[in-house]
VOGU-711648 format. One record per atom (N, C-alpha, C): residue number from 1; residue in one letter; atom name; x, y, z. Coordinates in pm, 1 decimal, padded with zeros to 6 digits. Layout:
% VOGU-711648
[NUM, a, CA, [X, Y, Z]]
...
This chain:
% VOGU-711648
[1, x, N, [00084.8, -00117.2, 00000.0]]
[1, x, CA, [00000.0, 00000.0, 00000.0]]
[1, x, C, [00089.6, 00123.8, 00000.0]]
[2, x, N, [00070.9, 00227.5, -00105.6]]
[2, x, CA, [00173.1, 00322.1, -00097.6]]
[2, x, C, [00093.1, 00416.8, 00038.7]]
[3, x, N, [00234.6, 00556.1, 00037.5]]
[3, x, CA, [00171.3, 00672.4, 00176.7]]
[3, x, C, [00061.4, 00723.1, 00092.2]]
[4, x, N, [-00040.3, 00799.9, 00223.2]]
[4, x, CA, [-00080.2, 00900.3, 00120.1]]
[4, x, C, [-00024.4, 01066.0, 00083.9]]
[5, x, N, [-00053.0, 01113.4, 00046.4]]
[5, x, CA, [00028.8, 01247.3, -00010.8]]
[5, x, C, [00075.2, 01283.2, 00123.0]]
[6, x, N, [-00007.4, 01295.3, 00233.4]]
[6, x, CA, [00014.4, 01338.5, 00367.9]]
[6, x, C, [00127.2, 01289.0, 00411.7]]
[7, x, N, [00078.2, 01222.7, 00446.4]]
[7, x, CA, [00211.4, 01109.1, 00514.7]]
[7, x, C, [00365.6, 01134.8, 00436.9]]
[8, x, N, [00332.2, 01103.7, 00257.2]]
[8, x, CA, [00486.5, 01147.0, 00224.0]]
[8, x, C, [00488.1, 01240.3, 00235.9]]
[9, x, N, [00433.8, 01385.1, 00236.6]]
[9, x, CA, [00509.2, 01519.1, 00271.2]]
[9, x, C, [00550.9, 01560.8, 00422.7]]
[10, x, N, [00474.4, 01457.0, 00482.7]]
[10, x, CA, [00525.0, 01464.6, 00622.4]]
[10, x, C, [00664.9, 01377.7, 00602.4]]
[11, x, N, [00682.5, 01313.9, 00540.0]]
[11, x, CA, [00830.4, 01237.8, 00525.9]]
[11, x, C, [00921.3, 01282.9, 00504.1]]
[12, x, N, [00888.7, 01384.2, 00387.6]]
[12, x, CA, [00983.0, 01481.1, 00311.4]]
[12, x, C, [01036.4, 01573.6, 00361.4]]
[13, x, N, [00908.0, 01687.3, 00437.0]]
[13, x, CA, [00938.4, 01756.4, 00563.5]]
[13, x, C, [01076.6, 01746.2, 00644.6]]
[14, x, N, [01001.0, 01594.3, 00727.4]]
[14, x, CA, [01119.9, 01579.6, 00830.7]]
[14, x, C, [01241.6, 01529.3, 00772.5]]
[15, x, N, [01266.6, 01524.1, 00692.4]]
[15, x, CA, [01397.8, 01488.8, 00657.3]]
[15, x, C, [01464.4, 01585.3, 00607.4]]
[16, x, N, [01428.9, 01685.4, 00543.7]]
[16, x, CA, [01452.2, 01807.5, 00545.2]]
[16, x, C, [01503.9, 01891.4, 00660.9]]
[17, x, N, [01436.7, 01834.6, 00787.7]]
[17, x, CA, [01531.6, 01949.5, 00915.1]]
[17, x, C, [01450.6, 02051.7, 00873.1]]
[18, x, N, [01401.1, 02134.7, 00823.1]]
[18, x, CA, [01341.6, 02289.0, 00805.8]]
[18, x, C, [01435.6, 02323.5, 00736.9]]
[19, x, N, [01512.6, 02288.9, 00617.7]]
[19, x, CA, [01585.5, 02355.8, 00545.4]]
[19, x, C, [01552.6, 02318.2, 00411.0]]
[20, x, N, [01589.2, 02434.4, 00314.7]]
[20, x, CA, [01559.4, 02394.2, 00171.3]]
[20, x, C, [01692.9, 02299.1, 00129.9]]
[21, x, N, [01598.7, 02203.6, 00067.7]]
[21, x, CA, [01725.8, 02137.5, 00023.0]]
[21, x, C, [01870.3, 02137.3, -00035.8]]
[22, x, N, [01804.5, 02244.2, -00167.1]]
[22, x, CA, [01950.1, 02301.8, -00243.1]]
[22, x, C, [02035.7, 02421.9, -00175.5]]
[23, x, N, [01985.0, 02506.9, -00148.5]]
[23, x, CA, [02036.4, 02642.2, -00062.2]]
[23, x, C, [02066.3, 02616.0, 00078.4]]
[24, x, N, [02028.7, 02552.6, 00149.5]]
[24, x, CA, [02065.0, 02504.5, 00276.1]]
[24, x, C, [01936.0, 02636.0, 00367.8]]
[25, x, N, [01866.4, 02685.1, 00343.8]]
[25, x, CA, [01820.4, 02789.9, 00415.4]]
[25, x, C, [01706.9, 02742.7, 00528.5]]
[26, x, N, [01677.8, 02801.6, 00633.5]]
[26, x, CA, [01627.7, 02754.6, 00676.1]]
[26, x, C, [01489.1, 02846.5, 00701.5]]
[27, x, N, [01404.0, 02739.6, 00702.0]]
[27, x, CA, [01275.2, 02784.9, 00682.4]]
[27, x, C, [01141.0, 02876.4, 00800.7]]
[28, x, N, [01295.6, 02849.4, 00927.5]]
[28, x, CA, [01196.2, 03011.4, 01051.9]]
[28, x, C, [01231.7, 03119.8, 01010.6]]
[29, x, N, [01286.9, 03158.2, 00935.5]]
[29, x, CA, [01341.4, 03319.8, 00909.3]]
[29, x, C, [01254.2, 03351.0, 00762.5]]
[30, x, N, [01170.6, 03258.9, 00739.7]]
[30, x, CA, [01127.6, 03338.1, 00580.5]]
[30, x, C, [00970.7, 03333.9, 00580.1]]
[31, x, N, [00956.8, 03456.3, 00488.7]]
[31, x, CA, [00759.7, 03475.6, 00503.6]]
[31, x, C, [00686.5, 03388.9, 00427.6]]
[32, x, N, [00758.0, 03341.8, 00346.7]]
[32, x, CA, [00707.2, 03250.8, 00255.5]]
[32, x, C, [00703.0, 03079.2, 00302.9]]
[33, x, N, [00630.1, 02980.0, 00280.5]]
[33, x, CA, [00621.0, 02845.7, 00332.0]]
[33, x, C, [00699.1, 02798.5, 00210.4]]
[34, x, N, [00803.6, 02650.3, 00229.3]]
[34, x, CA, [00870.6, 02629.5, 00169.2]]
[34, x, C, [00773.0, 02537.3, 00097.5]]
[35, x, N, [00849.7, 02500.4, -00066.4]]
[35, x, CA, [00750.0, 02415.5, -00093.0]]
[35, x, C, [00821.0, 02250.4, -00134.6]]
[36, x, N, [00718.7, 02139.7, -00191.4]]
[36, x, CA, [00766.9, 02018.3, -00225.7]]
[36, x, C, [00793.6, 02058.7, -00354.3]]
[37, x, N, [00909.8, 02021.9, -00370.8]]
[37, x, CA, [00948.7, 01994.3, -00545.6]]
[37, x, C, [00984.3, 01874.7, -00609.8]]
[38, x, N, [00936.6, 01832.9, -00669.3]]
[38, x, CA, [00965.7, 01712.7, -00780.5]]
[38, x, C, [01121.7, 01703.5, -00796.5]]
[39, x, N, [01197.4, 01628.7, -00771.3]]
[39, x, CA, [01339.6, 01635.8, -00816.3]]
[39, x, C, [01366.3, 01637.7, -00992.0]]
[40, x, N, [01328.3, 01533.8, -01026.2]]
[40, x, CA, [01276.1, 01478.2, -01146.9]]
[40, x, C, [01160.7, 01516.9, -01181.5]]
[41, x, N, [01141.6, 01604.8, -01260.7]]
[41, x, CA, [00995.0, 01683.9, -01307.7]]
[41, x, C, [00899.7, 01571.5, -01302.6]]
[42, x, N, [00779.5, 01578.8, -01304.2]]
[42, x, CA, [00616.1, 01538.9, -01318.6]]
[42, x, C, [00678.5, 01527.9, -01475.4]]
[43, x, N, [00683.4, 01598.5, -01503.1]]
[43, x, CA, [00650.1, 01614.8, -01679.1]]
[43, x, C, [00792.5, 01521.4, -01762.7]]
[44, x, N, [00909.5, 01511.3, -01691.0]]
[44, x, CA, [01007.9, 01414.4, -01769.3]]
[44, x, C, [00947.2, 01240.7, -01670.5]]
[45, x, N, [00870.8, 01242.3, -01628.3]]
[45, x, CA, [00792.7, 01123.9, -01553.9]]
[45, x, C, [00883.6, 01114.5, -01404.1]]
[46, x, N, [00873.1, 01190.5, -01354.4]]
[46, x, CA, [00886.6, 01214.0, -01239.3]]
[46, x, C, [00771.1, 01144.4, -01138.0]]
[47, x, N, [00818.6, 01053.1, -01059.0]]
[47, x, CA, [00673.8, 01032.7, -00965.5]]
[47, x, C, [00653.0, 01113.9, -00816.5]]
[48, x, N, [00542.6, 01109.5, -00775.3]]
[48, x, CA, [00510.9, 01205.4, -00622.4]]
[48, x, C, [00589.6, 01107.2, -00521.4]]
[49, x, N, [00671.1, 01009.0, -00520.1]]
[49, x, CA, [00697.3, 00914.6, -00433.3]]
[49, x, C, [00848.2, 01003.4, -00329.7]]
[50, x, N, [00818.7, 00997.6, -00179.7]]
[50, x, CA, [00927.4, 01067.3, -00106.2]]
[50, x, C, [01078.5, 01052.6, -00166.1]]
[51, x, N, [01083.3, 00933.0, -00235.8]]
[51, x, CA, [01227.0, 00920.0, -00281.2]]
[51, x, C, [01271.9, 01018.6, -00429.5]]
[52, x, N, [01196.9, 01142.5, -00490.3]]
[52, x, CA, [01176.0, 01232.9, -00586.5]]
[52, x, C, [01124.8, 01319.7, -00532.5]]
[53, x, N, [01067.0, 01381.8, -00396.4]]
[53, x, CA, [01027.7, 01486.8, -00343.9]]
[53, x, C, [01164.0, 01592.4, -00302.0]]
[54, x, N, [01204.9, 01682.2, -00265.4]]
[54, x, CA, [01256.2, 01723.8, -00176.2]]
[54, x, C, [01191.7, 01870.9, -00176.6]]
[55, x, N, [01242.2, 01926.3, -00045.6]]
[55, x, CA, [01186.5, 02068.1, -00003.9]]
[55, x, C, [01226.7, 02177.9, 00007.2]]
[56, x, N, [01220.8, 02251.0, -00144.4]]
[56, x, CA, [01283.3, 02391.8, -00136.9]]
[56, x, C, [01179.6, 02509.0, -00122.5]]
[57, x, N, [01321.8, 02583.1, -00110.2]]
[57, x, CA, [01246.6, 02764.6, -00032.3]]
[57, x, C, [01204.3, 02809.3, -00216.4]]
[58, x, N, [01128.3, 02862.2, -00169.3]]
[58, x, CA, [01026.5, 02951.0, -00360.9]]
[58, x, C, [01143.6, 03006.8, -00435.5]]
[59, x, N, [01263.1, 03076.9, -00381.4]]
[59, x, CA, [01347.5, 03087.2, -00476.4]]
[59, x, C, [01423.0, 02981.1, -00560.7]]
[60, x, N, [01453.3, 02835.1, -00453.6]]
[60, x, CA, [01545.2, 02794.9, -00551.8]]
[60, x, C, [01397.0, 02681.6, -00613.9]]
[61, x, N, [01319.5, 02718.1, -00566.1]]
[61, x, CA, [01183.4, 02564.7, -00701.5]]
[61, x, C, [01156.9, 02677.1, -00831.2]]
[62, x, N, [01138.2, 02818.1, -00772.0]]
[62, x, CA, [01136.0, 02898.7, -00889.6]]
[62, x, C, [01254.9, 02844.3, -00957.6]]
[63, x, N, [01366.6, 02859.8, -00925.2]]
[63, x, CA, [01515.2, 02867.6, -01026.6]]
[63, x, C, [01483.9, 02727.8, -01091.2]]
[64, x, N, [01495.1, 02643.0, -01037.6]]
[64, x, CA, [01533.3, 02526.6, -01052.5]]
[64, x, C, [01374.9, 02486.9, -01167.4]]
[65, x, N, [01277.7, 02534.0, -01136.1]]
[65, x, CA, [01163.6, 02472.1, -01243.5]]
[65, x, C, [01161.2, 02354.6, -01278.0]]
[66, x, N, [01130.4, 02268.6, -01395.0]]
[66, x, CA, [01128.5, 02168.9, -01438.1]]
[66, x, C, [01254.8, 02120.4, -01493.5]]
[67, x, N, [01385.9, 02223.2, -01498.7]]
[67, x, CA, [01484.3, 02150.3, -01544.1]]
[67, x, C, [01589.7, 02088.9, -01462.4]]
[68, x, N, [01652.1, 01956.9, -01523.1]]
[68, x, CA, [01764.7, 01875.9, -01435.5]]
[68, x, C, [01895.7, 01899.9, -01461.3]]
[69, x, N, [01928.4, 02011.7, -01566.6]]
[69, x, CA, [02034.1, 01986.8, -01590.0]]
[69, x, C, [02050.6, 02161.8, -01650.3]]
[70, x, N, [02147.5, 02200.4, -01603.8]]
[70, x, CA, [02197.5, 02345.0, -01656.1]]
[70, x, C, [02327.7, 02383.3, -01684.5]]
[71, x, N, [02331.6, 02518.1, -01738.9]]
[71, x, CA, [02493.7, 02535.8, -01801.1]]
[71, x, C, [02612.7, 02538.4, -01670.0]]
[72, x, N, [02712.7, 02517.9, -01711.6]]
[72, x, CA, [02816.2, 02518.5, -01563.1]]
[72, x, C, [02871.4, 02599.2, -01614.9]]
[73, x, N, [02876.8, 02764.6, -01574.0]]
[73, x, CA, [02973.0, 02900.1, -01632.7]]
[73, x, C, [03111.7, 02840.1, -01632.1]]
[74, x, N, [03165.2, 02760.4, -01546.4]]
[74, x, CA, [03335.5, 02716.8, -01562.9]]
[74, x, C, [03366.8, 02641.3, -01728.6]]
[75, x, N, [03261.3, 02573.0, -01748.4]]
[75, x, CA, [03276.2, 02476.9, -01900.9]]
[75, x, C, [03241.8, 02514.1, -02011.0]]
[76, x, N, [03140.4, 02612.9, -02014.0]]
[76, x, CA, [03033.6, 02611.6, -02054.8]]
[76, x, C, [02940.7, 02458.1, -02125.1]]
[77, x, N, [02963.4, 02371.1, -02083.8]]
[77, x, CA, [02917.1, 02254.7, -02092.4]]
[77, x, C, [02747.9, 02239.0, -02001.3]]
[78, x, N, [02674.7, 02148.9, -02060.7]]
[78, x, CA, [02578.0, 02113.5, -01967.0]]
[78, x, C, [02624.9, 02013.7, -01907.6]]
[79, x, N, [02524.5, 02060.3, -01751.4]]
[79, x, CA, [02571.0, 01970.0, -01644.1]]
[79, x, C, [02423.8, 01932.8, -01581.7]]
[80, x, N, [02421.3, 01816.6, -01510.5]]
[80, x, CA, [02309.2, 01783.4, -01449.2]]
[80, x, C, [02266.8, 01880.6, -01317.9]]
[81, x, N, [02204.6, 01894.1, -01235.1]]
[81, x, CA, [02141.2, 01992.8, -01082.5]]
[81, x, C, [02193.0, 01906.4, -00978.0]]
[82, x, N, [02246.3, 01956.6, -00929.4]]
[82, x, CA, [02276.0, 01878.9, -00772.8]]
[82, x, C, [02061.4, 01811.8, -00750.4]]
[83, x, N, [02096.6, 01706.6, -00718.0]]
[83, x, CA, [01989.5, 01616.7, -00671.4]]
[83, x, C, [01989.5, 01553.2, -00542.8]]
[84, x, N, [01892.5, 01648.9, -00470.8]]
[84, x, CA, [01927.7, 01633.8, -00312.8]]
[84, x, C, [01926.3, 01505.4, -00290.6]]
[85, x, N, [01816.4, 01422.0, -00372.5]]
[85, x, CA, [01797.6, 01267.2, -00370.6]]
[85, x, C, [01962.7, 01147.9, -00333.6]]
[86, x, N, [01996.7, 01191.2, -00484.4]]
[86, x, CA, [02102.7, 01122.4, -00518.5]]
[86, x, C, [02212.3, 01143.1, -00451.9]]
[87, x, N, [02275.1, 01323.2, -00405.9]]
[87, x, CA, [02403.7, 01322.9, -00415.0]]
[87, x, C, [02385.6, 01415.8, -00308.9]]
[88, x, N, [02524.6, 01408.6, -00271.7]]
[88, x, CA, [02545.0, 01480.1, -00092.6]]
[88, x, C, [02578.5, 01591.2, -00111.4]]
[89, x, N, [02533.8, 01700.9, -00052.2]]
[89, x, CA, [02571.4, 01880.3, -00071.0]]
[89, x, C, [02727.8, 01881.6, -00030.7]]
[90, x, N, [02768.0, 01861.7, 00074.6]]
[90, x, CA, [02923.2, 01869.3, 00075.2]]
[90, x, C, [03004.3, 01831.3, -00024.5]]
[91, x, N, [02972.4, 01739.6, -00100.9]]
[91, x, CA, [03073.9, 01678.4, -00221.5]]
[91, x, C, [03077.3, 01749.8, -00354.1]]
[92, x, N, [02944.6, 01845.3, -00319.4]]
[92, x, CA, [02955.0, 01979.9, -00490.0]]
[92, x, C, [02929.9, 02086.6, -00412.7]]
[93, x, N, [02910.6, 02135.2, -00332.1]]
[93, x, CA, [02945.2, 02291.5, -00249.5]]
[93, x, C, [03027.6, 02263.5, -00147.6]]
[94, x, N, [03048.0, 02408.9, -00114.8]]
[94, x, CA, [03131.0, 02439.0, 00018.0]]
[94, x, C, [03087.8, 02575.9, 00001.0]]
[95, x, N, [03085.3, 02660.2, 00160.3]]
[95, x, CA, [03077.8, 02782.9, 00213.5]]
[95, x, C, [03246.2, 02822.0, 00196.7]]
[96, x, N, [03177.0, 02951.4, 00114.1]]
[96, x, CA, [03284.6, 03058.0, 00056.5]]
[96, x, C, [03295.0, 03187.7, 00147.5]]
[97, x, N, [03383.5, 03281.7, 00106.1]]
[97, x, CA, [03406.4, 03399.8, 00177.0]]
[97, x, C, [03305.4, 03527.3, 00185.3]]
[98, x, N, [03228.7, 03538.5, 00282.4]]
[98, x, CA, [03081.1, 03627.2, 00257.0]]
[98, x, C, [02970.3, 03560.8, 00256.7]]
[99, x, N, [02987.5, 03439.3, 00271.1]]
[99, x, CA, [02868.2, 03311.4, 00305.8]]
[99, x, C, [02793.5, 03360.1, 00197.9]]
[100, x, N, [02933.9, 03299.5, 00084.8]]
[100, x, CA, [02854.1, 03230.2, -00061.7]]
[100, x, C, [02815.9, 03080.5, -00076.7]]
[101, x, N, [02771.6, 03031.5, -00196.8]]
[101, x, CA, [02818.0, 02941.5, -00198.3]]
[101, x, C, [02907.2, 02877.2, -00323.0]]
[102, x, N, [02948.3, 02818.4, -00302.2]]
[102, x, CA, [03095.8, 02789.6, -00419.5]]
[102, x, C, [03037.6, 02639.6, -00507.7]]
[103, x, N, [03047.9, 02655.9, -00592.3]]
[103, x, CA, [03005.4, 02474.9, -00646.5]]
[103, x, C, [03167.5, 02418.3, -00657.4]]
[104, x, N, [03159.3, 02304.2, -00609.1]]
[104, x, CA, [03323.5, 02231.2, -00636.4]]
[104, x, C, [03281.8, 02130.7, -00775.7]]
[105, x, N, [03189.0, 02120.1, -00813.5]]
[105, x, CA, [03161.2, 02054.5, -00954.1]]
[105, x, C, [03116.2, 02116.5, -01081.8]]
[106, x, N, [03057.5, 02051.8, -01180.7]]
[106, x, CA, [03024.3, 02060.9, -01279.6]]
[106, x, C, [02885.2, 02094.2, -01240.3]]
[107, x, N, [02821.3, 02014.6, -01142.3]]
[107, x, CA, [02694.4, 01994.9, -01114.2]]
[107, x, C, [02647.0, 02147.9, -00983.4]]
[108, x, N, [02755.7, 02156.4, -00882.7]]
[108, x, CA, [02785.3, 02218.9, -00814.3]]
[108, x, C, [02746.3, 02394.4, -00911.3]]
[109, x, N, [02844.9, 02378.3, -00961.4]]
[109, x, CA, [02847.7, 02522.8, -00969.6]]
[109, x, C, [02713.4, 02586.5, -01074.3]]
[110, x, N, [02683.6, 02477.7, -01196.7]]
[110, x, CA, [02573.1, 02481.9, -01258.0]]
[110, x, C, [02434.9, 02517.6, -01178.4]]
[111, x, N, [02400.8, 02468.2, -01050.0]]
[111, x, CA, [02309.9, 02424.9, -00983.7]]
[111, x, C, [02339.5, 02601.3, -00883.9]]
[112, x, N, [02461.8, 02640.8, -00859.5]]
[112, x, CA, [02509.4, 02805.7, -00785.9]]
[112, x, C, [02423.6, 02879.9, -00897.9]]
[113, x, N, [02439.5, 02887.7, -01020.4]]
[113, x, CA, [02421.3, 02987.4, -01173.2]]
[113, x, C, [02231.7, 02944.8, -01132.3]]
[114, x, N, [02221.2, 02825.5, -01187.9]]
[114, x, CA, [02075.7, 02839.7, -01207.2]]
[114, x, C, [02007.0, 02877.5, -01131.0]]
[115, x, N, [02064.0, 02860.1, -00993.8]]
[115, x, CA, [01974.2, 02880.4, -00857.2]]
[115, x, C, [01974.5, 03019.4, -00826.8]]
[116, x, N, [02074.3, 03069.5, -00873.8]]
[116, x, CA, [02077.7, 03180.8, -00821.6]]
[116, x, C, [02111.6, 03185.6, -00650.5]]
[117, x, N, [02182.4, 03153.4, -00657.9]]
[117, x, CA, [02248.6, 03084.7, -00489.8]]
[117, x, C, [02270.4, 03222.6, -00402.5]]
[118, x, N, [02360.8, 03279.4, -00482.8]]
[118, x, CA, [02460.3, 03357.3, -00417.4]]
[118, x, C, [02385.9, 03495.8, -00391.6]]
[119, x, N, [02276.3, 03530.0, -00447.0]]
[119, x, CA, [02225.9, 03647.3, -00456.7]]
[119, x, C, [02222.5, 03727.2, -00340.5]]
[120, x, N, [02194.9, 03859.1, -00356.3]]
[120, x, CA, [02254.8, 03922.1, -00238.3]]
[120, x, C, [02149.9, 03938.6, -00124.2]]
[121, x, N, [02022.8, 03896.4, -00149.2]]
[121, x, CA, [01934.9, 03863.4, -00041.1]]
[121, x, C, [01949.1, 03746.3, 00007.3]]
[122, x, N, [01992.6, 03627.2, -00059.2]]
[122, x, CA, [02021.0, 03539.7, 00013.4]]
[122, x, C, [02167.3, 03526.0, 00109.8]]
[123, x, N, [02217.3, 03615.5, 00102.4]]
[123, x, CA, [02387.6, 03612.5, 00114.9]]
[123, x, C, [02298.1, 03674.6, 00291.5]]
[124, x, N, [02235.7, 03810.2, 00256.6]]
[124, x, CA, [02197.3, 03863.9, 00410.3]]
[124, x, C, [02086.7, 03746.8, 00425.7]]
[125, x, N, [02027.1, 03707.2, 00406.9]]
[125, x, CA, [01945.4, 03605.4, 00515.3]]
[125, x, C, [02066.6, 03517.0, 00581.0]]
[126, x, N, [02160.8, 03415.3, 00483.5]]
[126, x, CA, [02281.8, 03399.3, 00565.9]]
[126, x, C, [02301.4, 03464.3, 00686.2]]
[127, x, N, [02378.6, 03579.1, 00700.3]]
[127, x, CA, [02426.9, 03645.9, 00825.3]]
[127, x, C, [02293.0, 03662.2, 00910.0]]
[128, x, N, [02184.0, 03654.7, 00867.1]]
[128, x, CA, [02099.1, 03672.0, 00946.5]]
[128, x, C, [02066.7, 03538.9, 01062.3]]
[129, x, N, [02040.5, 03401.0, 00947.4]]
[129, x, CA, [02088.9, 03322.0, 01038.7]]
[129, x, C, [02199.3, 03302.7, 01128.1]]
[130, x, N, [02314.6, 03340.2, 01105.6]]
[130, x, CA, [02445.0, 03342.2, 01192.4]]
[130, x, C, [02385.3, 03373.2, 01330.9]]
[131, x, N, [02314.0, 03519.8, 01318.2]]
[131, x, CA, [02300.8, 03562.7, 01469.6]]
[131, x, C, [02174.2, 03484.9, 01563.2]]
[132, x, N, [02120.1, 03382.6, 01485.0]]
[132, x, CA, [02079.6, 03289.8, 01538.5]]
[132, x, C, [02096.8, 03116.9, 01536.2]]
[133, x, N, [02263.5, 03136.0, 01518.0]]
[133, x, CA, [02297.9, 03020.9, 01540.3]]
[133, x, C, [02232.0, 02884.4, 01406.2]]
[134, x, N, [02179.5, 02970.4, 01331.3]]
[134, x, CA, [02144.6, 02860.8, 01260.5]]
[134, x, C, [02272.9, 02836.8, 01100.9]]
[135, x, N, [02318.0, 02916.1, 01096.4]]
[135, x, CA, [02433.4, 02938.0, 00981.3]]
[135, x, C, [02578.5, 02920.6, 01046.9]]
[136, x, N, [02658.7, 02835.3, 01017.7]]
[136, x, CA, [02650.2, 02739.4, 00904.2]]
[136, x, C, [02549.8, 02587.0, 00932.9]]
[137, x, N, [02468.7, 02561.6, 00886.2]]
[137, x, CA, [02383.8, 02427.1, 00920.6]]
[137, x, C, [02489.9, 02343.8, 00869.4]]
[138, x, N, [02420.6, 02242.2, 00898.4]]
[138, x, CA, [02474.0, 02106.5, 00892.9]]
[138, x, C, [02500.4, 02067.1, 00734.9]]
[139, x, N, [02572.2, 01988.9, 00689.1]]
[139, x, CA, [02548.6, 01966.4, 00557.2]]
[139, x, C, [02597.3, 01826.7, 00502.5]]
């Protein structure tokens, strides 16, 4: 018997910690409710199943949309999206100087460009978390 929607977004949720998946942000400091995103679009046959859910903040599901794969400014090559599913945030980012974020990959840095990572509202929500202990999270 599969969950029902409930149940997996309650799955998705907690595994999440209150942070968006790709950006690392965390979700008491923002006015907006974070949302479920398809890792794998609905539309390239993506299914609703927790193991293709994860939970980003409206900027990076805006950025990120239906595509899996974007340009990497270092190659100009296409590269696939960091996939919170598949692959571990430490092994294609790291925290940079000004609490950026840096991609150490192909996938990494593609996934900085599309997301729009670094932007300068997200850079001050950063320091904003700092003064509540929530920056640098876990990763």
């Amino acid at each position: 018997m599969s969950a029902s929607w409930a149940e997996t977004v309650r799955q998705v949720t907690a595994r999440a910690a209150g942070r968006c998946e790709y950006c690392r942000m965390h979700q008491s400091l923002q006015g907006a409710t974070f949302h479920i995103e398809h890792v794998v679009p609905q539309a390239a046959g993506g299914p609703d199943t927790a193991d293709n859910l994860a939970v980003a903040c409206p900027s990076c599901n805006l950025g990120k949309s239906s595509r899996v794969r974007a340009r990497d400014p270092e190659t100009g090559e296409d590269a696939p999206l960091f996939n919170p599913r598949a692959d571990r945030w430490a092994d294609h980012f790291a925290w940079g100087e000004g609490r950026t974020v840096v991609g150490l990959t192909a996938a990494g840095r593609a996934t900085v460009a599309a997301l729009n990572l670094n932007h300068p509202r997200r850079v001050r929500i950063r320091e904003a978390e700092g003064l509540y202990d929530l920056f640098p999270p876990d990763v």
